[in-house]
N, C-alpha and C positions, 0 to 999 in steps of 0.2 A: 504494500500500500504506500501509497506517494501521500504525503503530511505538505501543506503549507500554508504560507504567513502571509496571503495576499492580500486578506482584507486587514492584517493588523500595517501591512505596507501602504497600503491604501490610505488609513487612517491615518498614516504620519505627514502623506506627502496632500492631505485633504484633498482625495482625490475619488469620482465618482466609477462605480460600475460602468456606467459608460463612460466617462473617459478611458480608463484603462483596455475595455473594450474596442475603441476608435484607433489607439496609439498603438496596439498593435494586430490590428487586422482583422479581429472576430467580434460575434455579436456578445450582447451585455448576461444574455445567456449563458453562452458559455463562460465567460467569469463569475457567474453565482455559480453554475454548477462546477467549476475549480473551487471556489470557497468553499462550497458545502460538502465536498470530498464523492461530488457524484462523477466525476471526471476525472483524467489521468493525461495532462496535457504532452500536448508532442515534445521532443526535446529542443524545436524549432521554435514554439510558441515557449516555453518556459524560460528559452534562454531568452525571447524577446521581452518577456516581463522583467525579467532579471534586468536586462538593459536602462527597461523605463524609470526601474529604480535605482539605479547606479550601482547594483550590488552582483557578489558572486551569485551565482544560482543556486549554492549550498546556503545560502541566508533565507531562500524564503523556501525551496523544497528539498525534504530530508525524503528519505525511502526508511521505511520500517518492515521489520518483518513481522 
């Protein structure tokens, strides 16, 4: 299972579902179903959120077993 910190990223950069959504290429959808752990994003799209936040990609998703 893939864990992540998108909405707590979110919240620091006060930034909406759709923003986040727009800046990198998918609908506002698909970033609630990444929050809500109903999704397992590509490794294309998580490295683009990673971007938007200026951080590694191990800062907002961990892999758990």
């Amino acid at each position: 299972m893939i864990r992540n910190r998108i909405k707590e990223y979110r919240a620091k950069f006060d930034m909406k579902q759709e923003e986040l959504a727009a800046k990198v290429g998918v609908r506002r959808e698909t970033i609630s179903n990444l929050e809500k752990g109903k999704y397992n994003p590509s490794l294309v799209l998580a490295w683009n959120i990673a971007k938007v936040f200026d951080v590694p990609i191990e800062k907002i998703f961990t892999v758990e077993n």
